[in-house]
N, CA, C and O atoms as CSV, one atom per row, in Angstrom:
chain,resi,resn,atom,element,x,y,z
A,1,UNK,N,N,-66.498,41.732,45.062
A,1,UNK,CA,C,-66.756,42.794,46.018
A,1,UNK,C,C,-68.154,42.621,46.605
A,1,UNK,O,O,-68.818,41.712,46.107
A,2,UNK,N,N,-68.678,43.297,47.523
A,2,UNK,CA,C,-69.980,43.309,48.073
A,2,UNK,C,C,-70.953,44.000,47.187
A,2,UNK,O,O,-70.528,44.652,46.232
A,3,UNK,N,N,-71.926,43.931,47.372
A,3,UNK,CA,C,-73.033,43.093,47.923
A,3,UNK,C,C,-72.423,42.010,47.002
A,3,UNK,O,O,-71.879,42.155,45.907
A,4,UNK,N,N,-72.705,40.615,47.896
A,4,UNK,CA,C,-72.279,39.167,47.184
A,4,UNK,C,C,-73.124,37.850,47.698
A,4,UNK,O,O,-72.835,36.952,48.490
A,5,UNK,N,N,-74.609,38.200,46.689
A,5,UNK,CA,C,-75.289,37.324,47.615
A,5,UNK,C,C,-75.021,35.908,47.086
A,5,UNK,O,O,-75.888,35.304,47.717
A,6,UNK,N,N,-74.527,35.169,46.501
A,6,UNK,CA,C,-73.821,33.885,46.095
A,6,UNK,C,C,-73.002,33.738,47.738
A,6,UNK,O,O,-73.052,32.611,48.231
A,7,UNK,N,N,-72.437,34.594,48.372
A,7,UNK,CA,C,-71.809,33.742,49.872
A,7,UNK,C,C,-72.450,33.674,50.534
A,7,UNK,O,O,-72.215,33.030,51.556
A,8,UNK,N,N,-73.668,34.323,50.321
A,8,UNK,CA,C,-75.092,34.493,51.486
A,8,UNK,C,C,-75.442,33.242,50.896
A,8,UNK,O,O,-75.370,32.338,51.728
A,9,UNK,N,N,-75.872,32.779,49.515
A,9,UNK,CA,C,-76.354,31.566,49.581
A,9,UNK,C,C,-75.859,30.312,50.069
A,9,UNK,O,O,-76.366,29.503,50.846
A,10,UNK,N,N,-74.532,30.312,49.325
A,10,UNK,CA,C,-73.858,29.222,49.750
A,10,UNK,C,C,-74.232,28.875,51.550
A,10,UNK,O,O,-74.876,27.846,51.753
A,11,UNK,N,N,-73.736,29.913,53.049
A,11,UNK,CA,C,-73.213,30.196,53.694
A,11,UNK,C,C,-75.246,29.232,53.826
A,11,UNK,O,O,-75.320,28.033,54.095
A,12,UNK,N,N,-76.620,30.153,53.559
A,12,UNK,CA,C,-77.228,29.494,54.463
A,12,UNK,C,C,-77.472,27.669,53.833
A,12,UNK,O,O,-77.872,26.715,54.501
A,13,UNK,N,N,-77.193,27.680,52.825
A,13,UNK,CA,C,-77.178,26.150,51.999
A,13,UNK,C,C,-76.149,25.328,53.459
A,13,UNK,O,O,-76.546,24.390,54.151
A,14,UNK,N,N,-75.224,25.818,53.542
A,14,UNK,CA,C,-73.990,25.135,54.771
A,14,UNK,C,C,-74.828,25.206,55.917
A,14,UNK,O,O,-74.431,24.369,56.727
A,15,UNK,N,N,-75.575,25.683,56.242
A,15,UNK,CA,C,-75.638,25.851,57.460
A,15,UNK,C,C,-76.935,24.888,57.857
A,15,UNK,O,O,-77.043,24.136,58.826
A,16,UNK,N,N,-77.989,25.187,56.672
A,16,UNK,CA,C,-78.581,24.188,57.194
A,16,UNK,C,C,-78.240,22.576,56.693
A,16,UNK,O,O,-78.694,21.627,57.333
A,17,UNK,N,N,-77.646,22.442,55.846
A,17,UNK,CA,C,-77.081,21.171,55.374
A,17,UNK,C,C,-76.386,20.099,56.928
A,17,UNK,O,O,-76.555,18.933,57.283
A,18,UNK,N,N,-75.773,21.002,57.348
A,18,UNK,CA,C,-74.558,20.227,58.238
A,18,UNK,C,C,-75.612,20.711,59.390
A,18,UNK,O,O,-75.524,19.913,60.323
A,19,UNK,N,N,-76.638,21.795,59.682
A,19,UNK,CA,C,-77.434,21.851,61.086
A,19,UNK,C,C,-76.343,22.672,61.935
A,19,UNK,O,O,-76.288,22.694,63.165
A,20,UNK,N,N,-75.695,23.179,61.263
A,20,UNK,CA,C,-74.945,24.112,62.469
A,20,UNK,C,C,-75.138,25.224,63.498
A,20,UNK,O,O,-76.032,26.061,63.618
A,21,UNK,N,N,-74.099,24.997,64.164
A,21,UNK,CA,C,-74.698,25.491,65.578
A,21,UNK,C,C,-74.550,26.799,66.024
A,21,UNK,O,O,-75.212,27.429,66.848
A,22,UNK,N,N,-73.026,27.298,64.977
A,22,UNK,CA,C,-72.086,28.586,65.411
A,22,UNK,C,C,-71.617,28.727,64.225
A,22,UNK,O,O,-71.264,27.759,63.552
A,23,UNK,N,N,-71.540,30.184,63.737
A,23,UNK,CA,C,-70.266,30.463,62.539
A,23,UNK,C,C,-69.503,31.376,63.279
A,23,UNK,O,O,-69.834,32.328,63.985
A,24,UNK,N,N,-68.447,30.913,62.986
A,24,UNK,CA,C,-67.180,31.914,63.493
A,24,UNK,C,C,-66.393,32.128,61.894
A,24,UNK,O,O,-65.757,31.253,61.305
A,25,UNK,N,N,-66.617,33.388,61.463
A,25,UNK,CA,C,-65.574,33.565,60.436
A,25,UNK,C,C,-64.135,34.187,60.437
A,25,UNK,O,O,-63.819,35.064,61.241
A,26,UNK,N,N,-63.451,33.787,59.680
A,26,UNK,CA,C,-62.102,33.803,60.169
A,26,UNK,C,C,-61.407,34.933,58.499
A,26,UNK,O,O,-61.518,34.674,57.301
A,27,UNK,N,N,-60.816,36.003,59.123
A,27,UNK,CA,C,-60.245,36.795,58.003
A,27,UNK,C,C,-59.314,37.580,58.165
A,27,UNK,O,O,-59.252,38.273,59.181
A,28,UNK,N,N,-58.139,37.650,56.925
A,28,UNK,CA,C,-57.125,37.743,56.857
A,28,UNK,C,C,-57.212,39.663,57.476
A,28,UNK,O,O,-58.341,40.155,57.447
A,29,UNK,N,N,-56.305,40.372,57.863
A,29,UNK,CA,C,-56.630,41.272,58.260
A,29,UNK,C,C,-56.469,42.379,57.401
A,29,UNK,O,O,-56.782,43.556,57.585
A,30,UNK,N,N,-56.097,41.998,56.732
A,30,UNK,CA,C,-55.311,43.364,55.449
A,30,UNK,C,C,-56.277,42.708,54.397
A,30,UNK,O,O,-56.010,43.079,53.255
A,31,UNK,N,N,-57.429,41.747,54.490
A,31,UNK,CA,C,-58.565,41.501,53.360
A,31,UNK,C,C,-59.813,42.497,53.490
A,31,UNK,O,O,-60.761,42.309,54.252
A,32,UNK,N,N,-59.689,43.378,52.789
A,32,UNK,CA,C,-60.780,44.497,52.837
A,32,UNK,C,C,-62.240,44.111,52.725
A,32,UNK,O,O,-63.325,44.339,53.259
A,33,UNK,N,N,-61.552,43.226,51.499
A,33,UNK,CA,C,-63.147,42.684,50.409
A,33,UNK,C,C,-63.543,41.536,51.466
A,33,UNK,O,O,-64.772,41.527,51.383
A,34,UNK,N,N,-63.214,40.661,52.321
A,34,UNK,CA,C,-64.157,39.928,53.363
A,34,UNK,C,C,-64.475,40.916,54.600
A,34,UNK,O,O,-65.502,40.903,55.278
A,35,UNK,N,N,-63.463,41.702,54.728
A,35,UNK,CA,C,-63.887,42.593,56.066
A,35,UNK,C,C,-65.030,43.591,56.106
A,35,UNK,O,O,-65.554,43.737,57.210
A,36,UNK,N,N,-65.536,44.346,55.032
A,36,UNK,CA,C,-66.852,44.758,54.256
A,36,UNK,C,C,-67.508,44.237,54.546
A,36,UNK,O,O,-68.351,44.920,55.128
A,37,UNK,N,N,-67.874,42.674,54.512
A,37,UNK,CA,C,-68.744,42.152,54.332
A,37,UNK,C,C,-69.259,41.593,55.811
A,37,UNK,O,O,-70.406,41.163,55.926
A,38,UNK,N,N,-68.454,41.622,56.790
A,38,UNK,CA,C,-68.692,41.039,57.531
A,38,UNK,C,C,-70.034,41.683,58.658
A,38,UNK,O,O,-70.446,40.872,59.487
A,39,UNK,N,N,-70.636,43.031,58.656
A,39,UNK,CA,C,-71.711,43.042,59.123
A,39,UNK,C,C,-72.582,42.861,58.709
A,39,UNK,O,O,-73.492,42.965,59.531
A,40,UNK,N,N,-73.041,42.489,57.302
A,40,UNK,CA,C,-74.018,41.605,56.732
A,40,UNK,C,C,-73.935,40.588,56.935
A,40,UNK,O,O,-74.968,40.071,57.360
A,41,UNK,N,N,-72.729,39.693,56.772
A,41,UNK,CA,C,-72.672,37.840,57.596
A,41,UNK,C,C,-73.670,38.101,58.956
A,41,UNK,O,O,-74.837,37.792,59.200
A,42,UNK,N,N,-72.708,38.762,59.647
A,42,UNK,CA,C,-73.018,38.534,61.255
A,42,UNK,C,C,-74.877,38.688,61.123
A,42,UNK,O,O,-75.646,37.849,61.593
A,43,UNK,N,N,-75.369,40.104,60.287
A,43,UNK,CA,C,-76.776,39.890,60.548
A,43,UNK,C,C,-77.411,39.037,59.551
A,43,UNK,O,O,-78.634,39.109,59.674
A,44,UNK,N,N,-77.094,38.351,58.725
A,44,UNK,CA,C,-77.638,37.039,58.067
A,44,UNK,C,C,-77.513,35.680,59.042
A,44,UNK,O,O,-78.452,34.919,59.275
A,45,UNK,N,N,-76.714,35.598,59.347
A,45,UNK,CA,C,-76.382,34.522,60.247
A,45,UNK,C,C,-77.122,34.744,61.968
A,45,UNK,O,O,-77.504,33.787,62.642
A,46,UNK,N,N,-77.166,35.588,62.235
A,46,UNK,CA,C,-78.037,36.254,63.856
A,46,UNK,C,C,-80.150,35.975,63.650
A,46,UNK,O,O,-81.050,35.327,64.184
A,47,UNK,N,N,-79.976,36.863,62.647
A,47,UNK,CA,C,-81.222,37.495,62.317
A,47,UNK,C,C,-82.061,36.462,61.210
A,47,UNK,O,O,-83.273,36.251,61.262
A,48,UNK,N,N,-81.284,35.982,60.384
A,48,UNK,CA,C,-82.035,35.236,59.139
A,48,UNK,C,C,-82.079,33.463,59.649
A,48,UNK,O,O,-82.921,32.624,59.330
A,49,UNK,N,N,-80.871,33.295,60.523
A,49,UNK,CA,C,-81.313,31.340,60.869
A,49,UNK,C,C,-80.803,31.675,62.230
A,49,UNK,O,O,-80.137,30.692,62.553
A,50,UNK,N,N,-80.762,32.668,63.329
A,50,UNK,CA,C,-81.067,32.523,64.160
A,50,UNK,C,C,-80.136,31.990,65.313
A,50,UNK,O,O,-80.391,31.774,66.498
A,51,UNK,N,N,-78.699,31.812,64.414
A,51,UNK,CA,C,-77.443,30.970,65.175
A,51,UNK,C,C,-76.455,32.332,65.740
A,51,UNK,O,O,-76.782,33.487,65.467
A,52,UNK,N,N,-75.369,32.047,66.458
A,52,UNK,CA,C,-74.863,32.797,67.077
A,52,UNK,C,C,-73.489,33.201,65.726
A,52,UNK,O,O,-73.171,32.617,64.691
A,53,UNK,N,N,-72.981,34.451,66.398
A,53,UNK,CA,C,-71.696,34.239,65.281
A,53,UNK,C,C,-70.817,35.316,65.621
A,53,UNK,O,O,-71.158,36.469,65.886
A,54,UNK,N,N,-69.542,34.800,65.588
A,54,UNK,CA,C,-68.233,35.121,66.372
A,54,UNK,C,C,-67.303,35.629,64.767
A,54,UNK,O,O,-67.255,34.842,63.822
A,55,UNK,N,N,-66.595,37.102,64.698
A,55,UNK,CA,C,-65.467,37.170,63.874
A,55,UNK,C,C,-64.565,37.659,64.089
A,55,UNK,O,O,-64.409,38.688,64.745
A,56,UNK,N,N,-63.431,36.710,63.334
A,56,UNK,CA,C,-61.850,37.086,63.906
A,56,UNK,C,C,-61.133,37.192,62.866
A,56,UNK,O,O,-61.097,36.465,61.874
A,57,UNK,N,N,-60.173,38.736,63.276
A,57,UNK,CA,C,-59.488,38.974,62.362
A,57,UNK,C,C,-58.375,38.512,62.931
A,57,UNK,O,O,-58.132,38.183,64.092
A,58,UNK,N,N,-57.492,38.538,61.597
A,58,UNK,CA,C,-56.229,37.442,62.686
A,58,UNK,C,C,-54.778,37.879,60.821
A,58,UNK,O,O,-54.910,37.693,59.611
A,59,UNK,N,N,-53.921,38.324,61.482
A,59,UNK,CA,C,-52.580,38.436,60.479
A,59,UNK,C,C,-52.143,37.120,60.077
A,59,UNK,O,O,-51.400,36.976,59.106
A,60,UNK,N,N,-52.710,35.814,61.010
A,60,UNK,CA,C,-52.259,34.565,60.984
A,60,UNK,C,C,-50.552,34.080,61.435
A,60,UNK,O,O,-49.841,33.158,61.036
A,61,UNK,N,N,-50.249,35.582,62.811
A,61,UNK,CA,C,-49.125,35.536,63.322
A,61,UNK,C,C,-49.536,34.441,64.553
A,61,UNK,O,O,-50.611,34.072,65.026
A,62,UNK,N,N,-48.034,34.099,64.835
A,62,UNK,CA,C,-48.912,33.578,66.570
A,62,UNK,C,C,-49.105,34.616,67.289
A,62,UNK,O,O,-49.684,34.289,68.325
A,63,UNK,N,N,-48.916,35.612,67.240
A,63,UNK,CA,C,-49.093,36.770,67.946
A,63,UNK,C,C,-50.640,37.183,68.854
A,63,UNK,O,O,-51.020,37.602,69.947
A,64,UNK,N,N,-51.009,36.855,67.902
A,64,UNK,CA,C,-52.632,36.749,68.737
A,64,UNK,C,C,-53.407,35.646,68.849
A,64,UNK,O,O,-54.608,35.655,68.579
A,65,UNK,N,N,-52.547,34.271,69.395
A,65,UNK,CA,C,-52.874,33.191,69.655
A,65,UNK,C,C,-53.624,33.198,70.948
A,65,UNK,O,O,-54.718,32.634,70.958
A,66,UNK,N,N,-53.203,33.734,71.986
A,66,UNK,CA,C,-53.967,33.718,73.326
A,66,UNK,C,C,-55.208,34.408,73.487
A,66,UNK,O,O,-55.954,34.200,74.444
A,67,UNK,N,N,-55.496,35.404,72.370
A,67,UNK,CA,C,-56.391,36.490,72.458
A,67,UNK,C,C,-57.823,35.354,71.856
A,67,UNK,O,O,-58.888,35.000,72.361
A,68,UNK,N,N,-57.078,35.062,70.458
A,68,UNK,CA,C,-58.181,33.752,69.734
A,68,UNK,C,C,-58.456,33.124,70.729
A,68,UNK,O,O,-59.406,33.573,71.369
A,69,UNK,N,N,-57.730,31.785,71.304
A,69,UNK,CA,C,-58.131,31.617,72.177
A,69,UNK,C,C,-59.333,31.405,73.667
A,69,UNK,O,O,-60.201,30.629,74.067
A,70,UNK,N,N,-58.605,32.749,74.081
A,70,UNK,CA,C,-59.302,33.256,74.648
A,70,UNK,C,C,-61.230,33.835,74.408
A,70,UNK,O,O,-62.087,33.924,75.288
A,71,UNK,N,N,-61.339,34.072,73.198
A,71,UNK,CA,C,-62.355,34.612,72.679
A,71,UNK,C,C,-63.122,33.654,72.031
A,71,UNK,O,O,-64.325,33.851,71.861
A,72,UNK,N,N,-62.418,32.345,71.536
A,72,UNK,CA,C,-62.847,30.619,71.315
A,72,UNK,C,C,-64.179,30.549,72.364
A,72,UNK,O,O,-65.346,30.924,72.475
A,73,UNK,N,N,-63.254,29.883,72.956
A,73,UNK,CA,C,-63.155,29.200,74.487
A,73,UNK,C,C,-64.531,30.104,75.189
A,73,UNK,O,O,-65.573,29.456,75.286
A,74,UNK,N,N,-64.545,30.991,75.483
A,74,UNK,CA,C,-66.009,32.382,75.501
A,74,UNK,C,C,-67.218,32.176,74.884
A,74,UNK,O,O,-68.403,32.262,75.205
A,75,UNK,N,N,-66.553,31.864,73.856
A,75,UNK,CA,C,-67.596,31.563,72.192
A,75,UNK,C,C,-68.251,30.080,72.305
A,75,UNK,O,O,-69.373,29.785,71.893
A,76,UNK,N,N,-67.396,29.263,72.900
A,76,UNK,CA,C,-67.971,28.032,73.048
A,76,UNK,C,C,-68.281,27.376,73.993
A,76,UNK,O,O,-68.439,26.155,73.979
A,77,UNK,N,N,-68.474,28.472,75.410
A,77,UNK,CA,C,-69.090,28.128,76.363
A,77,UNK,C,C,-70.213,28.678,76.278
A,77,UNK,O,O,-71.133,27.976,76.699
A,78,UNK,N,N,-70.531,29.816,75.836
A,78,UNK,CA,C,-72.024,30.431,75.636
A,78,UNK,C,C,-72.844,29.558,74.217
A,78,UNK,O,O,-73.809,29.963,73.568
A,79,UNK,N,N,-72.431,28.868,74.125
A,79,UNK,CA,C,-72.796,27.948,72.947
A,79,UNK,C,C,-73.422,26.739,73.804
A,79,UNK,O,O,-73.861,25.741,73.233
């Protein structure tokens, strides 16, 4: 459950390891315990190294394939 700073570590260990550019996290939609967490990612990842960061909830239907997509494609032109 949250607070879980072991994914905060890991997450900035990844980030500067590989030099990345963007996190986009990706979560199941009926996952409570990542969905909690996700306005601390976004301001660890914004605020603490300074990179941009995109999150999508997604049932993992195709159902909201065009929307992803769509919100990609956005994400990786302002990149």
């Amino acid at each position: 459950m949250t607070p879980n700073p072991n994914r905060l570590d890991l997450l900035d260990r990844l980030i500067d390891e590989y030099r990345i550019d963007a996190v986009v996290e990706i979560t199941l939609q009926a996952c409570h315990t990542y969905n909690v967490e996700t306005l601390g990612i976004k301001q660890f990842v914004n605020e603490k190294k300074g990179i941009p960061y995109m999150a999508v909830e997604t049932d993992y239907s195709t159902a909201d394939i065009g929307q992803i997509n769509t919100r990609m494609a956005a994400f990786i032109e302002m990149l």
